[in-house]
C-alpha positions as CSV (number, residue, x, y, z in Angstrom):
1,X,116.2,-30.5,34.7
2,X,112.5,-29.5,33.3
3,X,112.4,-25.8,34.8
4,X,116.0,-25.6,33.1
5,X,115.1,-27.1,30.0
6,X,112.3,-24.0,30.4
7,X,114.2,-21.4,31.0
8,X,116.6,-22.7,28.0
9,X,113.0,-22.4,26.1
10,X,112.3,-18.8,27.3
11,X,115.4,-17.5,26.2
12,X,114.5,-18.6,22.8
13,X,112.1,-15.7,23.0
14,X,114.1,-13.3,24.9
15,X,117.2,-13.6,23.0
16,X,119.0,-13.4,25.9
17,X,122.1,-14.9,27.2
18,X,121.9,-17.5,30.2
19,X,124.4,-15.4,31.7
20,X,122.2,-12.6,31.5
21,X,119.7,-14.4,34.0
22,X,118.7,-13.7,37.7
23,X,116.7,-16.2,39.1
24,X,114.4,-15.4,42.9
25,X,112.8,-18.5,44.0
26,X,109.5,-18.4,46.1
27,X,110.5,-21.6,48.2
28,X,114.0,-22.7,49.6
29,X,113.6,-26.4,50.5
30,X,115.5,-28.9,48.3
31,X,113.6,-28.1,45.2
32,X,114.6,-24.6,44.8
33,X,118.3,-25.4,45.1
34,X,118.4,-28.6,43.0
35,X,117.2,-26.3,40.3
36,X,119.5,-23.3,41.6
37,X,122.6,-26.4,41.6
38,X,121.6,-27.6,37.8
39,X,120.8,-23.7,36.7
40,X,124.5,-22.8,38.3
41,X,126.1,-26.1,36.2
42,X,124.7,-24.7,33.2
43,X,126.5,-21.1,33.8
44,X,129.3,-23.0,34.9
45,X,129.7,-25.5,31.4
46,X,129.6,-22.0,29.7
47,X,132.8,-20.6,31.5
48,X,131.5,-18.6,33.9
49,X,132.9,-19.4,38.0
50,X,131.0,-21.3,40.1
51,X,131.2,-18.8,42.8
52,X,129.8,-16.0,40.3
53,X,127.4,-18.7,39.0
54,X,125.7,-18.9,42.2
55,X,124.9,-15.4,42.6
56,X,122.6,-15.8,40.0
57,X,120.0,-17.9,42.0
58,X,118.3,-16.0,44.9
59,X,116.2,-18.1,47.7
60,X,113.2,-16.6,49.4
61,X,111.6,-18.6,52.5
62,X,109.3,-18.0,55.3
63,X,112.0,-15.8,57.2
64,X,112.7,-13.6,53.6
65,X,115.5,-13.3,51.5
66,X,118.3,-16.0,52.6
67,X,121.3,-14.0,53.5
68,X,124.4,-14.4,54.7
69,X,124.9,-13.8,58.3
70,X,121.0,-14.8,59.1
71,X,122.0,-17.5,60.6
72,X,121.2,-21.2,61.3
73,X,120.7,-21.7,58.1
74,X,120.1,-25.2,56.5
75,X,123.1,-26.5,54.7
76,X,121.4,-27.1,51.4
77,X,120.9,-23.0,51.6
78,X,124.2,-22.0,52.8
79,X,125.5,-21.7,49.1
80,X,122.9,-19.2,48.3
81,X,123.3,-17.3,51.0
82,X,124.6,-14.1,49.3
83,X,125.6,-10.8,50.8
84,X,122.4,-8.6,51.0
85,X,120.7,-7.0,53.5
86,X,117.5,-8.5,54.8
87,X,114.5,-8.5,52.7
88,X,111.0,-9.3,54.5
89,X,108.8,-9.1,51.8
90,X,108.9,-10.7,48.1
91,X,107.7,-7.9,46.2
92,X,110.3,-6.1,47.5
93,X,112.9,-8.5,46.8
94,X,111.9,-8.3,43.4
95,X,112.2,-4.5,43.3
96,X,116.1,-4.6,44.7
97,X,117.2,-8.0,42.6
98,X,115.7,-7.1,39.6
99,X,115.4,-11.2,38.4
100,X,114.5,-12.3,34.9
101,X,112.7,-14.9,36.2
102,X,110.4,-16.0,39.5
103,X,110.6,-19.8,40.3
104,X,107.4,-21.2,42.9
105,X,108.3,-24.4,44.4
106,X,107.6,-23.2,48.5
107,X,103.7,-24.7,47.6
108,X,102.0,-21.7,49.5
109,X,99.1,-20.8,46.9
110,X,98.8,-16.7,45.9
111,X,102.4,-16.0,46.3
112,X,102.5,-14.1,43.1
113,X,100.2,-11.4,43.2
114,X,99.2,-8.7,41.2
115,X,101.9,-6.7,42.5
116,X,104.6,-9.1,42.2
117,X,103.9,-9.8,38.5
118,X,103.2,-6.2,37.5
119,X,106.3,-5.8,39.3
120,X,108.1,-8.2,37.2
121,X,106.6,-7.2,33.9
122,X,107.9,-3.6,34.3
123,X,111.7,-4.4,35.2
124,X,111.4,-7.3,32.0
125,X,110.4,-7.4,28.5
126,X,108.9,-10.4,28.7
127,X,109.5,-12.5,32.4
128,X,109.7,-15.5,33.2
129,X,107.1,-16.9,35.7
130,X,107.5,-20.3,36.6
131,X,104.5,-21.3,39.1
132,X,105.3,-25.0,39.6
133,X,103.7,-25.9,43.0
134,X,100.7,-28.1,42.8
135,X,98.0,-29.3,43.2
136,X,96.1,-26.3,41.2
137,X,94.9,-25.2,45.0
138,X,98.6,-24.6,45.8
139,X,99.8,-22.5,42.7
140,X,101.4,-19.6,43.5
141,X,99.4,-18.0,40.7
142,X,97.0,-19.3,37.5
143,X,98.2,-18.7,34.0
144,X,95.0,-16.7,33.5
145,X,96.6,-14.1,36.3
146,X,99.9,-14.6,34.5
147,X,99.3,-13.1,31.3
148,X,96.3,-10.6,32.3
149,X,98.9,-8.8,35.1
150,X,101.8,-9.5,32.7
151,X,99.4,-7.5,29.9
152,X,100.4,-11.2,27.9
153,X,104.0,-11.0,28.1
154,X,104.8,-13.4,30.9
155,X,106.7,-16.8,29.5
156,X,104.7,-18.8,31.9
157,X,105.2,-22.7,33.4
158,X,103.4,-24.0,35.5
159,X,103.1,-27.3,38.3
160,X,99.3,-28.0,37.7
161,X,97.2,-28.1,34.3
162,X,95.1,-25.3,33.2
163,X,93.6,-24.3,30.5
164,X,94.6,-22.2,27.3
165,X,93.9,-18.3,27.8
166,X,92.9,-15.7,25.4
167,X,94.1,-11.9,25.9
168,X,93.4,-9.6,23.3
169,X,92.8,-11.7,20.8
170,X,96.1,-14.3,21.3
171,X,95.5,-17.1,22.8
172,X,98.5,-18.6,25.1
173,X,98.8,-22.2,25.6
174,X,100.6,-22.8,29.5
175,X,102.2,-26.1,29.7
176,X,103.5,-27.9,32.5
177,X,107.0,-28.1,34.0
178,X,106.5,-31.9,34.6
179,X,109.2,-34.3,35.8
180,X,107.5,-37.1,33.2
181,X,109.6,-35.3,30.5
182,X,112.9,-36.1,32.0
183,X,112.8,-39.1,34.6
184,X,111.4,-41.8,32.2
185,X,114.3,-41.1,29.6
186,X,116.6,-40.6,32.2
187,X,115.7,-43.8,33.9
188,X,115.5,-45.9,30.6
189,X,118.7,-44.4,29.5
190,X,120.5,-45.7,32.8
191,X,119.5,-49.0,32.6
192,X,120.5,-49.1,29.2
193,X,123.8,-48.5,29.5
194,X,124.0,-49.9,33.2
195,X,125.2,-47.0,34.4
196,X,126.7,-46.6,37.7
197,X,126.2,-43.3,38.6
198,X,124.0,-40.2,37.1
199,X,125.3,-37.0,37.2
200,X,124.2,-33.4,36.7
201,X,126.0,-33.8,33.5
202,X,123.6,-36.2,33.0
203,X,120.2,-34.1,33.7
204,X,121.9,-30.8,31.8
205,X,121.8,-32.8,28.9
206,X,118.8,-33.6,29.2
207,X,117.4,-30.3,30.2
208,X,118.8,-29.2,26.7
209,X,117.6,-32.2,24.7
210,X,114.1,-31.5,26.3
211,X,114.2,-27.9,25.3
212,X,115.5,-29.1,21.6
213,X,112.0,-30.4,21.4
214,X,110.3,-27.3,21.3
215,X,109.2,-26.0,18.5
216,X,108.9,-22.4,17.2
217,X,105.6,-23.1,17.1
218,X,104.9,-24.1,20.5
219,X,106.9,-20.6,21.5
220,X,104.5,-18.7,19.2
221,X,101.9,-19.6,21.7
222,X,103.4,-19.1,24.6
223,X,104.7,-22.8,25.1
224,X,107.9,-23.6,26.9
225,X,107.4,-27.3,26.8
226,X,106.7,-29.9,23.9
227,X,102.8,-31.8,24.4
228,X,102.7,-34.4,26.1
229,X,101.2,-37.7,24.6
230,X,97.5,-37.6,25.3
């Protein structure tokens, strides 16, 4: 629900549609397709399929681009398992997908390179870089690497703190994608009402209340997430 709620916030900026989105994910585990399943119940809640909706997320692992026909694949994978021919290599997945946006959750540190980014920053106006794996030693990139090989334009989130970064005179202020945002409220919210079940109703909601929160502001600097109470 928080890296939705960010790419909700991004798209403020981009004045794009959601529909319009292509998502590649560094990472495959459970992660990467609980945000692919809540990114695809978005799509679907504005009338597009569900079989078209889940050609918009793309999963990368250790093996390369999941594909259909690789074989003995993980059943959390199998419904992004899309027809393509193998891809080894991420940068080059990024040159034949073309995403709007690059999701790290796989925790393997340096994963977006100069390469990939400058990569990225060509094909988009302004991408969307979303290096959530932490701790700091396991980000697939720093936000300082983010906007100098984005030349500034990358809508960055990331998993671990760092600091603002100044690039020709703008300073961009990277906040985190953090699950305190959403499972507090959500929790709270539950016991509230004694719910008996939560659903992904449930977390789209609150990935668009969460994004509601962001001001014009914060997007002026390059923020895709309220602060957080110090």
């Amino acid at each position: 629900a928080v890296s939705v709620a960010g790419v909700f916030s991004a798209l403020r900026v981009t004045k794009q549609t959601l529909a319009e989105q292509r998502i590649l994910f560094m990472g495959a585990g459970e992660a990467a397709t609980g945000i692919a399943d809540l990114f695809t119940a978005a799509l679907v809640d504005e009338g597009m399929k569900p079989e078209e909706a889940r050609k918009r997320s793309w999963l990368f692992d250790s093996k390369g681009l999941v594909v259909a026909g690789r074989g003995a694949l993980a059943h959390h994978k199998q419904p992004y398992a899309h027809e393509h021919a193998p891809v080894a290599d991420f940068l080059q997945a990024i040159e034949q997908l073309k995403p709007t946006a690059i999701i790290g959750v796989a925790a393997t540190a340096g994963t977006f390179t100069e390469p990939v980014l400058r990569a990225m920053a060509r094909i988009n106006a302004r991408p969307i870089v979303f290096a959530l794996s932490n701790p700091t030693s396991k980000s697939e990139c720093t936000a300082a690497q983010a906007y100098a090989w984005s030349d500034g334009r990358a809508l960055f989130a990331c998993g671990s703190p760092f600091d603002p970064v100044t690039l020709d005179r703008h300073t961009h202020v990277p906040r985190q994608g953090n699950n305190s945002y959403i499972f507090p409220g959500v929790g709270l919210g539950a016991i509230a009402v004694r719910a008996q079940r939560i659903t992904d109703a449930t977390f789209l909601a609150a990935a668009r209340a969460l994004a509601q929160q962001v001001t014009p502001e914060d997007l002026a600097q390059g923020s895709l997430y309220p602060p957080l109470p110090q």
